[in-house]
N, C-alpha and C positions, 0 to 999 in steps of 0.2 A: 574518879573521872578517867575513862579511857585516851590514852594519850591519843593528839590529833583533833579529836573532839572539842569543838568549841562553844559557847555559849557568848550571847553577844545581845544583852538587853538591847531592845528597840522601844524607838518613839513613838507613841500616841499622841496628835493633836486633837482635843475636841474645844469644838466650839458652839454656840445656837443651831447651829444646820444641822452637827452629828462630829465624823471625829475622819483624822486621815492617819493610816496605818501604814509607819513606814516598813520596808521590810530590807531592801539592798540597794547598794548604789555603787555605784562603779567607780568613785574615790573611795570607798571604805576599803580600811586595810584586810577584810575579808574576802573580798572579790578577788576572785583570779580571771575568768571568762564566762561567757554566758554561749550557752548550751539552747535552752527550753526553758518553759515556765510553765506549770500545769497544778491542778486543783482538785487534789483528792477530797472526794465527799463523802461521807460515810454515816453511817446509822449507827442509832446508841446502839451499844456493846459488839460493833462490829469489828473485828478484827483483823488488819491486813500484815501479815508478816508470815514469813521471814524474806528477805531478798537481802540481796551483796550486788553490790559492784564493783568488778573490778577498773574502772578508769573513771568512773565520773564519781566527783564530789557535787554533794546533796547542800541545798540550804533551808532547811524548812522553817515556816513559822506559820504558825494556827489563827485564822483571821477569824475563824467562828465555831462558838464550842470548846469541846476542850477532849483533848488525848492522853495519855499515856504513851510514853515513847521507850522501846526499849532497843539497848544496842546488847552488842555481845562480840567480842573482839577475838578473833582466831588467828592473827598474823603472829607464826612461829617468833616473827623474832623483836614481838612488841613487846614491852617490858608490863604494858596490861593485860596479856595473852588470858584468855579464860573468865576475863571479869563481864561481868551485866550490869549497864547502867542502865537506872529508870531516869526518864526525866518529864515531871508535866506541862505542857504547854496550853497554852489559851491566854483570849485576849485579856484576861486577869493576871496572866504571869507570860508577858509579851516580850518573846524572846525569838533570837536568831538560832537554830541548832542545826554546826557546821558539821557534816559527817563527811568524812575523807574517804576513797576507795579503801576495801576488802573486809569493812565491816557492818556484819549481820546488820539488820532493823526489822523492826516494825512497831505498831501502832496499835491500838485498842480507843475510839471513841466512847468516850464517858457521856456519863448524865443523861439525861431527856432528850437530848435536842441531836439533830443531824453534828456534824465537825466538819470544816474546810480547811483541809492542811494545802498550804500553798510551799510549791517548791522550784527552787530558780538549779537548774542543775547544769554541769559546766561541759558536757554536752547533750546531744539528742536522745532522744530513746534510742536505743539501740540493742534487741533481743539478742545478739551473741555476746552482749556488757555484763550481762547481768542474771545473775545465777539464785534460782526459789527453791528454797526447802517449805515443807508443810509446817504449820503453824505449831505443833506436834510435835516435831524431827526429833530426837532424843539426842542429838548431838548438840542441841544447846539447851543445856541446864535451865530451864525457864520453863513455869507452868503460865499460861496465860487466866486459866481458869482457877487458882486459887484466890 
């Protein structure tokens, strides 16, 4: 587990109507501020990475479908400097995945069906936050395509 990185089961309530999907709340001890909220969509085997940011912390959790998420940690002076975490998400394995500033991500939507990664981040977009490498980059050890 890359230090920082946290995971954080979340509730499902279903009922006869369908089901309610919690994801953040402003008493959980996860929350520090609210930024934005937005809703990557993506098509099976699309692939969206690599990105970093340097100041906002990421919360995602996958309301439909299901991803592959991978990190890759390059903070010289983190004691998992070099490591890649995979982690799957979907409403099958319904979790909170806390990503902290300066570490790598991205995504690969699986299966058949479109994926909805929903993400509460702790501030706004902001094009000078956040630094893209090509899905490619040969600076982090990860084939997507194997």
């Amino acid at each position: 587990m890359i230090k920082g990185v946290q995971l954080t089961p979340l509730k499902q309530i279903f009922d006869e109507r369908g089901k309610v999907m919690h994801m953040l709340s402003c008493n959980s001890s996860i929350f520090s501020k609210f930024g934005e909220i937005y809703f990557s969509c993506s098509y099976p085997g699309a692939i969206k990475a690599w990105h970093l940011h340097s100041e906002a912390t990421l919360n995602y959790a996958v309301i439909f479908g299901q991803i592959k998420f991978v990190l890759y940690d390059t903070r010289p002076d983190s004691p998992t400097n070099g490591l890649i975490q995979e982690i799957f998400i979907s409403p099958e394995n319904y979790m909170l995945v806390t990503v902290p500033p300066l570490i790598w991500n991205g995504f690969v939507a699986l299966g058949n069906e479109n994926s909805i990664v929903a993400n509460c981040s702790t501030i706004a977009y902001d094009t000078e936050e956040i630094t893209r490498w090509d899905l490619d980059d040969k600076r982090i050890p990860y084939s997507w395509h194997a």
